[in-house]
Each structure stands twice: as C-alpha cells, then as structure tokens.
FITIPA-839455 format. One line per field, with one value per residue: residue number from 1; chain; x, y, z of N, C-alpha, C, CB in turn. Coordinates in nm, 4 decimals. Glycine has a CB too. Layout:
<pts>
k c(NUM_...)
c c(A_...)
n.east c(X_...)
n.north c(Y_...)
n.up c(Z_...)
ca.east c(X_...)
ca.north c(Y_...)
ca.up c(Z_...)
c.east c(X_...)
c.north c(Y_...)
c.up c(Z_...)
cb.east c(X_...)
cb.north c(Y_...)
cb.up c(Z_...)
</pts>
This chain:
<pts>
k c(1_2_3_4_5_6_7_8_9_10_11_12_13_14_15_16_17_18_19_20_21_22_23_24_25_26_27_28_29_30_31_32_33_34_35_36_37_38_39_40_41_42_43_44_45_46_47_48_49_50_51_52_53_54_55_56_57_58_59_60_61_62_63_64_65_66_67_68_69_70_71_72_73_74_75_76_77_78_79_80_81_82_83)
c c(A_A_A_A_A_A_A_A_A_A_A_A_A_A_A_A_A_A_A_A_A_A_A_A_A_A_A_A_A_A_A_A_A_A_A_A_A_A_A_A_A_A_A_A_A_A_A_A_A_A_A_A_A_A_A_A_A_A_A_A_A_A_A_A_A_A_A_A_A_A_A_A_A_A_A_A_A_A_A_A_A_A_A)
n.east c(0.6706_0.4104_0.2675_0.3213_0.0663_-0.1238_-0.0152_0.0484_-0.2384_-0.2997_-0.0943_-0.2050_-0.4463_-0.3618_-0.2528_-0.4870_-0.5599_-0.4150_-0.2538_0.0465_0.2748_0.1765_0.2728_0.3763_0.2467_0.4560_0.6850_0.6630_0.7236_1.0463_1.1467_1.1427_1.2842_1.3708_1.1729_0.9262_0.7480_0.4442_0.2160_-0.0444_-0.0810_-0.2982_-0.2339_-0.2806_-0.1709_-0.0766_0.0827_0.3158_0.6861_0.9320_1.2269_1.5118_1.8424_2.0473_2.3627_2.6057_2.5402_2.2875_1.9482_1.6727_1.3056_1.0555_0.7270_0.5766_0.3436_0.0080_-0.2450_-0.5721_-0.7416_-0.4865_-0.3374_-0.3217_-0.1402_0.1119_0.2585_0.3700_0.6171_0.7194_0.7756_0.9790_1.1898_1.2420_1.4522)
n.north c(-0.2305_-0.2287_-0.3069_-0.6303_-0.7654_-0.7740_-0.8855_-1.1507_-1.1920_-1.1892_-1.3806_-1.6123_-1.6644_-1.7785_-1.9875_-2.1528_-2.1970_-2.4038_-2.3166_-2.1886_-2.2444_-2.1683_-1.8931_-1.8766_-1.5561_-1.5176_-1.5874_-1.4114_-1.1727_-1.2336_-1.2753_-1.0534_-0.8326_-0.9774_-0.9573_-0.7942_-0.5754_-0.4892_-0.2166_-0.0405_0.2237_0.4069_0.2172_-0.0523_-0.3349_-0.5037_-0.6957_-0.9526_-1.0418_-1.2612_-1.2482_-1.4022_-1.3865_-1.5511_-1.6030_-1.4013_-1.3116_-1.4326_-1.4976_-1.6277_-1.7229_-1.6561_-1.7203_-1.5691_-1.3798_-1.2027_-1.0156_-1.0871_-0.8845_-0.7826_-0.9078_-0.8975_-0.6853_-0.7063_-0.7114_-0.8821_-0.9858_-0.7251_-0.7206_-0.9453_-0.8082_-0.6003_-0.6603)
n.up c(2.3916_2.3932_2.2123_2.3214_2.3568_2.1844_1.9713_2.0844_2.0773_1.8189_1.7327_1.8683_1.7621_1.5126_1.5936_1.7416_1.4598_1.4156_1.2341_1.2983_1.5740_1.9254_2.1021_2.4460_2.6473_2.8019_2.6781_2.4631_2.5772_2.6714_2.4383_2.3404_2.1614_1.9236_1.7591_1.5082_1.4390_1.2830_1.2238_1.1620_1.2526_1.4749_1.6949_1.5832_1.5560_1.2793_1.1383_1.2450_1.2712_1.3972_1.4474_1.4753_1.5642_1.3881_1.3117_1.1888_0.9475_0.9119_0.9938_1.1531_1.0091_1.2172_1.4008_1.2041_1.1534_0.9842_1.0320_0.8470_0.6957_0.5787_0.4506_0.1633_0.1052_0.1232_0.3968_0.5316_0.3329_0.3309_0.6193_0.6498_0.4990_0.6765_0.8170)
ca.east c(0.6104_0.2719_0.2060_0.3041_-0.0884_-0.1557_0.1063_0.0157_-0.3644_-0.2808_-0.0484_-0.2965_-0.5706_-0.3608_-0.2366_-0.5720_-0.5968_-0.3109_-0.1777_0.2017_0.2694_0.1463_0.3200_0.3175_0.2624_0.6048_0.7750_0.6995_0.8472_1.1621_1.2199_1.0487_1.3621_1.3462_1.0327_0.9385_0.5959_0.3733_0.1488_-0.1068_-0.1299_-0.3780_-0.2656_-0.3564_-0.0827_-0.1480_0.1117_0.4169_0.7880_1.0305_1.3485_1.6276_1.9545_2.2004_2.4476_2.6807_2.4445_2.1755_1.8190_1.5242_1.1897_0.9986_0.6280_0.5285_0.1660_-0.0650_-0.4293_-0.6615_-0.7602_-0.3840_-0.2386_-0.2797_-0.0508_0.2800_0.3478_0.4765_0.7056_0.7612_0.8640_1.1230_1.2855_1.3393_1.6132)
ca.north c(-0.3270_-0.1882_-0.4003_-0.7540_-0.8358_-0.7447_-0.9798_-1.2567_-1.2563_-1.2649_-1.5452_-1.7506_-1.6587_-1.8513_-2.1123_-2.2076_-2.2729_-2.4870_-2.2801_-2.1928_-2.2695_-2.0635_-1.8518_-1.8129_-1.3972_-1.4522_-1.5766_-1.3029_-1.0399_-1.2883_-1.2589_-0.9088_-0.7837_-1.0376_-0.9168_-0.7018_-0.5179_-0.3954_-0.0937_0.0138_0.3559_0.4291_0.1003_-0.1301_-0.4104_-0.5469_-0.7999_-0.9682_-1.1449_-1.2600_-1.2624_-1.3845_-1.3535_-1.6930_-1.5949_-1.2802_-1.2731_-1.5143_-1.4637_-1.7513_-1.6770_-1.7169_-1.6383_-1.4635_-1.3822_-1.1183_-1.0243_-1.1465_-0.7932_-0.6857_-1.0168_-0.8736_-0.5389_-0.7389_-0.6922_-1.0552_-0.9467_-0.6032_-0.7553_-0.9742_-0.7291_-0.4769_-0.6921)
ca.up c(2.4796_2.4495_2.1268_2.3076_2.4205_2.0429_1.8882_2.1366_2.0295_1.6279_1.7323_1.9283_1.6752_1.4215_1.6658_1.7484_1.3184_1.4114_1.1131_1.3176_1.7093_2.0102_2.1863_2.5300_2.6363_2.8908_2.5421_2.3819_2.6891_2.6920_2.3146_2.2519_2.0959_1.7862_1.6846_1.4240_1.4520_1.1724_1.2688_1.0486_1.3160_1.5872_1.7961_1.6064_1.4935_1.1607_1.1454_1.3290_1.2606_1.4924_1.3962_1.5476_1.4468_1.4207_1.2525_1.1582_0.8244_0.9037_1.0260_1.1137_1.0212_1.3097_1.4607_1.1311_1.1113_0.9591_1.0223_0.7495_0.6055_0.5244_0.3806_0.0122_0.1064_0.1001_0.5144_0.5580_0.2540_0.4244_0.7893_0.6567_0.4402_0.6951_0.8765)
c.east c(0.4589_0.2029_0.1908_0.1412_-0.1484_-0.1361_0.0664_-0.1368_-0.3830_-0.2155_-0.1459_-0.4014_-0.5145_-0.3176_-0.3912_-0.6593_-0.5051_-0.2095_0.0138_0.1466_0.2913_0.2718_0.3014_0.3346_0.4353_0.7565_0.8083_0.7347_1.0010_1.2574_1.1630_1.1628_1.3728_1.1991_1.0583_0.7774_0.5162_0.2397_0.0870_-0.1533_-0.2544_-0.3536_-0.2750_-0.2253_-0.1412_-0.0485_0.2665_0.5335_0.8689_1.1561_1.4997_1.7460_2.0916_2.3046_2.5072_2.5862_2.3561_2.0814_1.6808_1.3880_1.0986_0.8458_0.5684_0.3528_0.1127_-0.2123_-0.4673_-0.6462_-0.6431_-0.2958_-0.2364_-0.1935_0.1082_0.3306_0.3831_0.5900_0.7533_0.8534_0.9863_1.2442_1.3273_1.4569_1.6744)
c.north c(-0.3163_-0.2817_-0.5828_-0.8497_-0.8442_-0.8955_-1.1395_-1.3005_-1.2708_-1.3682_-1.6573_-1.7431_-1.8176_-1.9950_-2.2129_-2.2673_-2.3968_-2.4661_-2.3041_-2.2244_-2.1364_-2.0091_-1.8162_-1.6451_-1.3792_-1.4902_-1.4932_-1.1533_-1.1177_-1.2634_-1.1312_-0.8384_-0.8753_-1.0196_-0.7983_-0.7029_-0.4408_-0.3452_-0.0624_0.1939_0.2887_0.2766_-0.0140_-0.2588_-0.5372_-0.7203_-0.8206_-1.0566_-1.1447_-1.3298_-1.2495_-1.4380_-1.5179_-1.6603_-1.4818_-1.2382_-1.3329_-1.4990_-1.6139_-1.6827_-1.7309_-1.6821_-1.5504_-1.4794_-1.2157_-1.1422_-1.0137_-1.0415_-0.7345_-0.8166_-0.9890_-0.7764_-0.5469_-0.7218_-0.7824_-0.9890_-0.8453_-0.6219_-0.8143_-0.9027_-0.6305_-0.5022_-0.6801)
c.up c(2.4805_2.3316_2.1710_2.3251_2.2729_1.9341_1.9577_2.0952_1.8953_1.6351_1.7657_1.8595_1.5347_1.4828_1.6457_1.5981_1.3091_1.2435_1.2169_1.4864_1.8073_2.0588_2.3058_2.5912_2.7451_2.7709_2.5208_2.4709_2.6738_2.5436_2.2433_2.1709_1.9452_1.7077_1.6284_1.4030_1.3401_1.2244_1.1799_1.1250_1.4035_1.6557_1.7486_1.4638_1.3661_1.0799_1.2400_1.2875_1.3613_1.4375_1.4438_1.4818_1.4842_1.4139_1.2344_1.0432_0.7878_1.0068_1.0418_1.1437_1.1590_1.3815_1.3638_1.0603_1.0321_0.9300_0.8852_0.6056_0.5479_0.5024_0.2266_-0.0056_0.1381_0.2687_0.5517_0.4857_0.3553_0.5131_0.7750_0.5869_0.5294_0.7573_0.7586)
cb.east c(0.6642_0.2278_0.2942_0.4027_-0.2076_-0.0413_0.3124_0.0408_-0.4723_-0.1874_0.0626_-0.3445_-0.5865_-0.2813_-0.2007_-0.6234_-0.5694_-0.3884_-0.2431_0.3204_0.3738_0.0584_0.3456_0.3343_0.0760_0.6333_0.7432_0.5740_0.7953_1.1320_1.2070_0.9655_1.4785_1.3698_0.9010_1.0443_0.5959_0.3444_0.2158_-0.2603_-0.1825_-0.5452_-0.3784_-0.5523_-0.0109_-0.1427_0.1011_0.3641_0.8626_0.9801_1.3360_1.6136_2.0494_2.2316_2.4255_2.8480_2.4891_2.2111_1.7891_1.5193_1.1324_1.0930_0.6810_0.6466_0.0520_-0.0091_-0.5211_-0.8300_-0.8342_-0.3197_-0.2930_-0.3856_-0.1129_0.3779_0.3135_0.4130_0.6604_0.6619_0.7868_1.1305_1.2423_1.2834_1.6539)
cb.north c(-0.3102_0.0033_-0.3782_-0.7874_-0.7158_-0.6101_-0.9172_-1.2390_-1.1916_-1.1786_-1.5693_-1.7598_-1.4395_-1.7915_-2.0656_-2.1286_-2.1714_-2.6449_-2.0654_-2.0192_-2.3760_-2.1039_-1.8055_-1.8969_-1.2957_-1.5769_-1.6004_-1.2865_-1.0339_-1.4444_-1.3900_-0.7614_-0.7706_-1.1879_-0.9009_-0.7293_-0.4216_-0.4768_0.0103_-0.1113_0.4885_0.4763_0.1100_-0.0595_-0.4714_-0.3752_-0.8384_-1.0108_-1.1388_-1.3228_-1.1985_-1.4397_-1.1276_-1.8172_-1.6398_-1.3011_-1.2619_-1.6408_-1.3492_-1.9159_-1.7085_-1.7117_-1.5624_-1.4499_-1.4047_-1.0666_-0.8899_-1.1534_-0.7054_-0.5451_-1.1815_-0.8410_-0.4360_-0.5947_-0.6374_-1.2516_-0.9051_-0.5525_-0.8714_-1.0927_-0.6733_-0.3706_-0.8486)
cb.up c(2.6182_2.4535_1.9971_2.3982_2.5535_1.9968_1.9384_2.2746_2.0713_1.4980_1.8375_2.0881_1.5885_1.3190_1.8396_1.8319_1.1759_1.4380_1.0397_1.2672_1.7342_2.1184_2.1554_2.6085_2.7297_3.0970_2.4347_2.2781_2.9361_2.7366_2.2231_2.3803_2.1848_1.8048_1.7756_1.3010_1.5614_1.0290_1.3103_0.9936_1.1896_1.5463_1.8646_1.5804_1.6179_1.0398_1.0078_1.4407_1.1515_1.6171_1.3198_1.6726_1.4938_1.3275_1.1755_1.1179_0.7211_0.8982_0.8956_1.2326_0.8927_1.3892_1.5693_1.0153_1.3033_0.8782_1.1042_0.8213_0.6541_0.6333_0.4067_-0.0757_0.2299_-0.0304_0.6120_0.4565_0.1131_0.4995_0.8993_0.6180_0.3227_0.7711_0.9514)
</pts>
C-alpha cells in the first residue's frame, strides 16, 4: 500500500499526455490487488500493471505505465509476464 501515491502520480503523469486514462487514487485502494508493481529499490516505483483476472486463464491489460528512464529495460514486458 505504501507504493499507491507512487502508482497514482506515473498514472496521472501519463493521463495528463492523454497517453492511457486517469485513475482516480480511491481506484487504485479499491483495485490495489490487480496491480503489479515494479520497484527499482529504495522506494522508488519504476513501473505499474493492473491486472485483473476474467477468466480461469485470462488476464486484461490494464493501467500499464512505466517511467521514461526505464522503458528500454523490458519492465512493461517484465510486469505482464509475471502473472
């Protein structure tokens, strides 16, 4: 829980590119369990997926962002592979 204030300002960073759609911060407490958090250490969340589950063996991408400096290190790739 200590990352959602994190996850909510890389979302609304890219919202406000009108790249994907905001989230609001009581969203992301309501659905904090479909998320999937990438940590680069000391605090500091480097990217985010939310991933909730439809199906017995199906998954929708959802909410998936990553900060600027760590979009060449595959953690988009990363997040959805670890479901």
């Amino acid at each position: 829980m200590d990352d959602v204030r994190q996850v909510h300002t890389l979302l609304q960073k890219y919202a406000e590119q009108k790249v994907l759609l905001g989230r609001l911060i009581h969203s992301l407490y309501d659905h904090l369990r479909d998320f999937v958090v990438w940590d680069e250490g000391s605090r500091n969340s480097s990217g985010v997926c939310s991933l909730p589950i439809c199906w017995k063996n199906l998954v929708e991408i959802r909410s998936s962002a990553v900060k600027e400096t760590g979009q060449e290190w595959g953690i988009g790739t990363g997040l959805v592979q670890l479901v």
